[in-house]
MIFIZA-774773 format. One record per residue (C-alpha): residue number from 1; residue in three letters; x, y, z. Coordinates in steps of 0.05 Angstrom, whole numbers, plus 5000, padded with zeros to 4 digits. Each point is the difference from the previous one (the first is absolute). Layout:
// MIFIZA-774773
+--------+--------+------+------+------+
: tortor : drenti :    u :    v :    w :
+--------+--------+------+------+------+
:    NUM :    ALA :    X :    Y :    Z :
...
+--------+--------+------+------+------+
// end
This chain:
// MIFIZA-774773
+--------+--------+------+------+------+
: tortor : drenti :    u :    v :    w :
+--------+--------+------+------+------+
:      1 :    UNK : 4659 : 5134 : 4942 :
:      2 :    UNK : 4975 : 4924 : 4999 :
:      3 :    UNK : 5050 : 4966 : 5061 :
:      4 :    UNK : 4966 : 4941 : 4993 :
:      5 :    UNK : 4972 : 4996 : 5067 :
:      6 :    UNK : 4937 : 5030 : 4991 :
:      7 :    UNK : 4934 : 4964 : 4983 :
:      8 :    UNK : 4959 : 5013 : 4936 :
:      9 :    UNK : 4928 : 5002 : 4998 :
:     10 :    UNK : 4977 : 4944 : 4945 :
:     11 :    UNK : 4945 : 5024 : 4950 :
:     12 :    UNK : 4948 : 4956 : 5036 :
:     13 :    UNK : 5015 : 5042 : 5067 :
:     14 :    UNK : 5045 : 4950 : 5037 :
:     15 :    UNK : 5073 : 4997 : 5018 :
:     16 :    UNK : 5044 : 4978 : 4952 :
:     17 :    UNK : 5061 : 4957 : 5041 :
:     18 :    UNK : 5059 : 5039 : 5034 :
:     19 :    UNK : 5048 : 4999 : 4943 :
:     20 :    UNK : 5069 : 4960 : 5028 :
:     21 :    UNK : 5057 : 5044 : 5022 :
:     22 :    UNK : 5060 : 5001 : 4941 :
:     23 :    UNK : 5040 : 4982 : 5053 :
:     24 :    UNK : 4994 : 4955 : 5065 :
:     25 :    UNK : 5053 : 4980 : 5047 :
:     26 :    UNK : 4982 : 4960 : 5056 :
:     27 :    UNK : 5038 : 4981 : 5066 :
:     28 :    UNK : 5067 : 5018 : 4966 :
:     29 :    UNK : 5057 : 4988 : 5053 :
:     30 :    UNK : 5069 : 5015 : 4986 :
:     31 :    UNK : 5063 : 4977 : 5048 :
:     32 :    UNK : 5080 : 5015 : 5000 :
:     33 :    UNK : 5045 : 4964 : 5040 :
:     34 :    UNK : 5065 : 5038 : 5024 :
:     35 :    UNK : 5044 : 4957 : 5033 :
:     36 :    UNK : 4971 : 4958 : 5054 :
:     37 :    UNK : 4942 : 5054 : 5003 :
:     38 :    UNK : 4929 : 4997 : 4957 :
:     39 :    UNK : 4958 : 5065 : 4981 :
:     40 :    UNK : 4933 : 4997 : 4982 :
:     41 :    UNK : 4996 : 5063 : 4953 :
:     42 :    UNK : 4929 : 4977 : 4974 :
:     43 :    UNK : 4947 : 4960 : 5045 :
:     44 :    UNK : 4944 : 4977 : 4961 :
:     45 :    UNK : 4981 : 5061 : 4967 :
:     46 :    UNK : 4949 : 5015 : 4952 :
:     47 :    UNK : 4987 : 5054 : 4946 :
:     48 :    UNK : 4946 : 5001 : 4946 :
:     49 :    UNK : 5014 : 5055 : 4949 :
:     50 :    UNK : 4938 : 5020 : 4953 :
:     51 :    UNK : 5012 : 5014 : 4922 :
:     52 :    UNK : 5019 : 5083 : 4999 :
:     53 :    UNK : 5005 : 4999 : 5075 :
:     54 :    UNK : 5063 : 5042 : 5025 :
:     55 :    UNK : 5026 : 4982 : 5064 :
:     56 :    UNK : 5056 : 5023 : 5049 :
:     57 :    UNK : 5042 : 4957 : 5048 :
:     58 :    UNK : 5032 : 5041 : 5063 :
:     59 :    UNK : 5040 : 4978 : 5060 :
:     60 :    UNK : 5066 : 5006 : 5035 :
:     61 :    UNK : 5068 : 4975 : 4958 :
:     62 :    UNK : 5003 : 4924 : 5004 :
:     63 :    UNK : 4939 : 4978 : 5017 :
:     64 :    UNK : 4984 : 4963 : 4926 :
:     65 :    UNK : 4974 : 5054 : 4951 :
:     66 :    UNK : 5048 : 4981 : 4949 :
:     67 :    UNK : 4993 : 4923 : 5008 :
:     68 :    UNK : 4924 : 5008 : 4992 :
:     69 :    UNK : 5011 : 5035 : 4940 :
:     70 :    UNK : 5049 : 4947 : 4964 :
:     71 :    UNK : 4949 : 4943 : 5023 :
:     72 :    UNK : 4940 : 5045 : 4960 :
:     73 :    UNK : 5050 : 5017 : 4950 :
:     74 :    UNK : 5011 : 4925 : 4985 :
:     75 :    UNK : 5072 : 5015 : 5011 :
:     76 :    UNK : 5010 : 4950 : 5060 :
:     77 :    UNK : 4958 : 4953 : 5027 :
:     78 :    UNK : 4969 : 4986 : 5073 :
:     79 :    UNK : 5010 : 4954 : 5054 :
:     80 :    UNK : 4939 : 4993 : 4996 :
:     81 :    UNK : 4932 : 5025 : 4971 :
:     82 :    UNK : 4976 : 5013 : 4934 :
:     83 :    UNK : 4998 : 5057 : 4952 :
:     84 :    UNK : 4939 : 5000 : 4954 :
:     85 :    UNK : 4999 : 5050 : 4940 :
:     86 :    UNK : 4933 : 4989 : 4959 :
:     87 :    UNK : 4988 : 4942 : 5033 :
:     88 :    UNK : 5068 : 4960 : 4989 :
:     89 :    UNK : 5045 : 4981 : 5044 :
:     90 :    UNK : 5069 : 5025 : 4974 :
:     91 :    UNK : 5044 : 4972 : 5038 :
:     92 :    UNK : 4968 : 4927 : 4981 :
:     93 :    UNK : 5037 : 5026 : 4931 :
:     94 :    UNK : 5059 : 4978 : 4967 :
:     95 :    UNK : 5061 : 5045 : 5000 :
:     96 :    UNK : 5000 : 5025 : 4932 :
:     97 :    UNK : 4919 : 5009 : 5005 :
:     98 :    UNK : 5005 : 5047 : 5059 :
:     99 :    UNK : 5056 : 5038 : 4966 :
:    100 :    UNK : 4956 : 5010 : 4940 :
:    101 :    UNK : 4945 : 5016 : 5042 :
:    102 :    UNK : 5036 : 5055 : 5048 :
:    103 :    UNK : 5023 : 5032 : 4929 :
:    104 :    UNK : 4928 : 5008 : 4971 :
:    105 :    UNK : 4960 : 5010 : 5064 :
:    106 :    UNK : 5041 : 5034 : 5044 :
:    107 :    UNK : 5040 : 5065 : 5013 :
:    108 :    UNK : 5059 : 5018 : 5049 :
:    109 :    UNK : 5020 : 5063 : 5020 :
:    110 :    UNK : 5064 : 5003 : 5048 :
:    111 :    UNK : 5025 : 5056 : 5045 :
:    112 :    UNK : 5068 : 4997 : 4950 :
:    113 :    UNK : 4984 : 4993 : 4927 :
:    114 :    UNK : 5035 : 4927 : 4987 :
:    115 :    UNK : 5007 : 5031 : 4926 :
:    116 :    UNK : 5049 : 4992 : 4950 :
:    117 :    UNK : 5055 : 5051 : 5005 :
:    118 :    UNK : 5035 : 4985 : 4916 :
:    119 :    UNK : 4928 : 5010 : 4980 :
:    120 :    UNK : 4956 : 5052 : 4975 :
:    121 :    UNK : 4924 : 5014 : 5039 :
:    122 :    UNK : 4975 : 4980 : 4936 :
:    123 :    UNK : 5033 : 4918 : 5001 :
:    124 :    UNK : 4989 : 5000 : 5080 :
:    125 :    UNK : 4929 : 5005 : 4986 :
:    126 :    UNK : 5000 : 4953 : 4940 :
:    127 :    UNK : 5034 : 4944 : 5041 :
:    128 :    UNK : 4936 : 4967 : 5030 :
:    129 :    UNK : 4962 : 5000 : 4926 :
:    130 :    UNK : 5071 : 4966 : 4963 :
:    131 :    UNK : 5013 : 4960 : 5068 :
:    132 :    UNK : 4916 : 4960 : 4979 :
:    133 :    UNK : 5021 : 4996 : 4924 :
:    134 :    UNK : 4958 : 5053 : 4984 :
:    135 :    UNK : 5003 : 5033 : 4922 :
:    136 :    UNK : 5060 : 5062 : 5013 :
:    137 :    UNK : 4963 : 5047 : 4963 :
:    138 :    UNK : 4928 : 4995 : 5042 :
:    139 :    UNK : 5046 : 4992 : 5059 :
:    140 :    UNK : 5034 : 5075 : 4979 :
:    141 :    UNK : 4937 : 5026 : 5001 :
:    142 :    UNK : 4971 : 4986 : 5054 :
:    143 :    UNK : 5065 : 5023 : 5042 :
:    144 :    UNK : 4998 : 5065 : 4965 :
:    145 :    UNK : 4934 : 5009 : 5018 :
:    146 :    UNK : 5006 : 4990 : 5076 :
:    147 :    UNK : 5068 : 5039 : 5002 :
:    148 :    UNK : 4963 : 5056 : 4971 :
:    149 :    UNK : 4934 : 4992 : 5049 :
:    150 :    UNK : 5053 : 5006 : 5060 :
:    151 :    UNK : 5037 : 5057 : 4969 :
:    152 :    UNK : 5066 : 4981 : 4968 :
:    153 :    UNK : 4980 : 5008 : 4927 :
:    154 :    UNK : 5059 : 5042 : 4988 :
:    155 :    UNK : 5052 : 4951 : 5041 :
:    156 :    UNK : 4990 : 4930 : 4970 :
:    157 :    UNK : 5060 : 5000 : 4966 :
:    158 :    UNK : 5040 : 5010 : 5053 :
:    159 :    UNK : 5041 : 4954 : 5035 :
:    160 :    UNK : 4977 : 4991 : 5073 :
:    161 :    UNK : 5061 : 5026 : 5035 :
:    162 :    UNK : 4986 : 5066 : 4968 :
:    163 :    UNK : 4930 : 5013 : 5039 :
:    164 :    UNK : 4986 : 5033 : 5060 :
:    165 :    UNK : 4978 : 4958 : 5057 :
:    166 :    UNK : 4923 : 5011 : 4995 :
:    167 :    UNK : 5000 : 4990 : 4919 :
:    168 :    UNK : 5046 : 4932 : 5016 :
:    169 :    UNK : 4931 : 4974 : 5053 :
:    170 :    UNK : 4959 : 5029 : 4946 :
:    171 :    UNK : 5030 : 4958 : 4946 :
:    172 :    UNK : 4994 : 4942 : 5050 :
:    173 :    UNK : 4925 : 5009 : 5007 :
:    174 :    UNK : 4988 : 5005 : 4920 :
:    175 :    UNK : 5034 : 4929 : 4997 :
:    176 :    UNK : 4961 : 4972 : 5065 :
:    177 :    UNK : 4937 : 5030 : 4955 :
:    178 :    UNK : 5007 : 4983 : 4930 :
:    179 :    UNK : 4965 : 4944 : 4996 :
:    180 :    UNK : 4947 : 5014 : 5029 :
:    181 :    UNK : 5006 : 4955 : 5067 :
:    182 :    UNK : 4937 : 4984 : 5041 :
:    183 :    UNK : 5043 : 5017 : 5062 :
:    184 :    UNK : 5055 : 5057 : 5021 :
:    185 :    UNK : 5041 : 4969 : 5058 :
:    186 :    UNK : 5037 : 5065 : 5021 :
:    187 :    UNK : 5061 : 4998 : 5051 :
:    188 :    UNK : 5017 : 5060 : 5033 :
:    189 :    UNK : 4988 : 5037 : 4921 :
:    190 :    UNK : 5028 : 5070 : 5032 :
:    191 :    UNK : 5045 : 4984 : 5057 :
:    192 :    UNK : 5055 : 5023 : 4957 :
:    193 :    UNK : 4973 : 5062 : 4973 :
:    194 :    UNK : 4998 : 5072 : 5030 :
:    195 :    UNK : 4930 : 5028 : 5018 :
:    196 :    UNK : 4982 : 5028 : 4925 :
:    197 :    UNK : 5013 : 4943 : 4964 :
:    198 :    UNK : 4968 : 4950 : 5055 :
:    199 :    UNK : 4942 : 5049 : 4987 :
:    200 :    UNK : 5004 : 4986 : 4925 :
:    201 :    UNK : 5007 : 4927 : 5005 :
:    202 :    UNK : 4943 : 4997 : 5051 :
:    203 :    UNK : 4948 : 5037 : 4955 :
:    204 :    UNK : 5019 : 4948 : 4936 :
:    205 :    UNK : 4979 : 4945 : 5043 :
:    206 :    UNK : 4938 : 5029 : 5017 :
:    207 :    UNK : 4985 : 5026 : 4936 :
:    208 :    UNK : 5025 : 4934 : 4962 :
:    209 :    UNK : 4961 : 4959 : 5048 :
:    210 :    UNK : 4939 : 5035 : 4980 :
:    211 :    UNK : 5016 : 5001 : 4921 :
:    212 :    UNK : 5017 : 4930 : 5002 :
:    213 :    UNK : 4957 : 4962 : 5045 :
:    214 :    UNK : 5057 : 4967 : 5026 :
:    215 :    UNK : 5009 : 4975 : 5078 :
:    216 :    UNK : 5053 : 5037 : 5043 :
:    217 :    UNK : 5031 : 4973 : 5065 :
:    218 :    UNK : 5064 : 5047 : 5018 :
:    219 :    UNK : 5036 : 4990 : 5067 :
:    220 :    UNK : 5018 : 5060 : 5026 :
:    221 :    UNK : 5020 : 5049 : 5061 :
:    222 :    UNK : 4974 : 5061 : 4961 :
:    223 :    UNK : 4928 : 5014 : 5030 :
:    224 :    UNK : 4991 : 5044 : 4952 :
:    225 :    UNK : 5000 : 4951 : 4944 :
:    226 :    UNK : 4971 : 4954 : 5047 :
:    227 :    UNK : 4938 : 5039 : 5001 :
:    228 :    UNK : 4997 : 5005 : 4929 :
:    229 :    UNK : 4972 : 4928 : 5006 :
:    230 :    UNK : 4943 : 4973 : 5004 :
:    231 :    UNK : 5019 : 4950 : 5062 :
:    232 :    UNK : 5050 : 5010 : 5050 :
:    233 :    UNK : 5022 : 4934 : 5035 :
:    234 :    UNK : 5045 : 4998 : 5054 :
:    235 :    UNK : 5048 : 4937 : 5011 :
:    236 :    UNK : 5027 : 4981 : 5069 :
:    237 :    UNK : 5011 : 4933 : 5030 :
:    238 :    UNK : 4995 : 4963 : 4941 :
:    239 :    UNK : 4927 : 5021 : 4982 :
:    240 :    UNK : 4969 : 5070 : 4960 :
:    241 :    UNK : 4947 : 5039 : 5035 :
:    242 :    UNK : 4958 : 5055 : 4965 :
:    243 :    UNK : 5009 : 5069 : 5024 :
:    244 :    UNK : 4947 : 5040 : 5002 :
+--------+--------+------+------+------+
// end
């Protein structure tokens, strides 16, 4: 699989350029002020992500995983730094641009499902094609595909609070998926889940990644997921360091 990160030989024997990352951030820092007191969760950190590169972020509770994932995730902004995706600067965006943006390009996975408990698997999935003003019936389809590539062909018409708790993450990941982001931002994906269906949910990653193309960065204390990646970065003080 092309990560984007690797140079192509040109058909007169030179190197074609090193393609740009999909995504760049660059001396993010995030702070929170409690009280009188000021914590530096993120200190001038940088990340680049290539295009079907998966990633994992470990370290101890609290130190920032999360936060660095909203900031990548578009979902808040930094202090300070940038975050380029394809070259553009997101957060130079307006509102409703980045909104439209993080619905096409990105995907969120969350350690509890944030779905809709009145609906069926079927609508939770739909929500982020009707959500762009996409055409219902291409937006059905495409749902009902992913539902039945993650293996809930037989549940979409049932309502959410009617599923087990690894079919519930499994419906999550369908919606995160269908359509087509460049970029899975996964939080904690099985935290919630007993060791069979953390199993399950760790092999559709890797397997989607690979049928997809699609970038992965999951923040997780599962080492065995974590070393389904690709990368392993470690974040401490502020900063992420590689692990070897």
């Amino acid at each position: 699989m092309n990560n984007g990160l690797v140079e192509k030989q040109s058909e007169t024997g030179d190197q074609a350029p090193k393609r740009a990352p999909l995504l760049h951030a660059s001396g993010i820092s995030r702070r929170f002020t409690d009280k009188d007191a000021t914590i530096e969760v993120l200190n001038d950190l940088s990340v680049e992500i290539g295009y079907g590169e998966t990633m994992a972020v470990v370290g101890e509770s609290g130190v920032g995983k999360s936060t660095l994932l909203h900031i990548l995730g578009t979902l808040d902004p930094p202090d300070s730094g940038s975050v380029m995706y394809k070259g553009t600067n997101v957060f130079e965006m307006s509102g409703s641009r980045i909104a439209a943006f993080r619905n096409a390009a990105i995907g969120f996975v969350f350690q509890f499902h944030y779905l809709l408990a009145g609906f069926t698997s079927l609508e939770n999935v739909m929500m982020p094609g009707l959500i762009a003003g996409m055409k219902k019936s291409g937006v059905r389809e495409d749902a009902e595909a992913i539902l039945v590539r993650v293996g809930l062909k037989d549940r979409m018409g049932h309502r959410v609070s009617d599923l087990s708790g690894g079919e519930q993450q499994r419906v999550a990941l369908a919606r995160a998926l269908v359509r087509g982001p460049d970029i899975l931002l996964a939080d904690e994906p099985t935290g919630n889940l007993d060791q069979r269906n953390s199993a399950q949910i760790h092999e559709f990653l890797v397997e989607l990644n690979r049928e997809m193309g699609m970038a992965m960065v999951t923040v997780t204390h599962n080492m065995k997921l974590a070393d389904m990646m690709q990368r392993r970065m470690h974040i401490a003080d502020g900063r992420l360091k590689q692990l070897e």
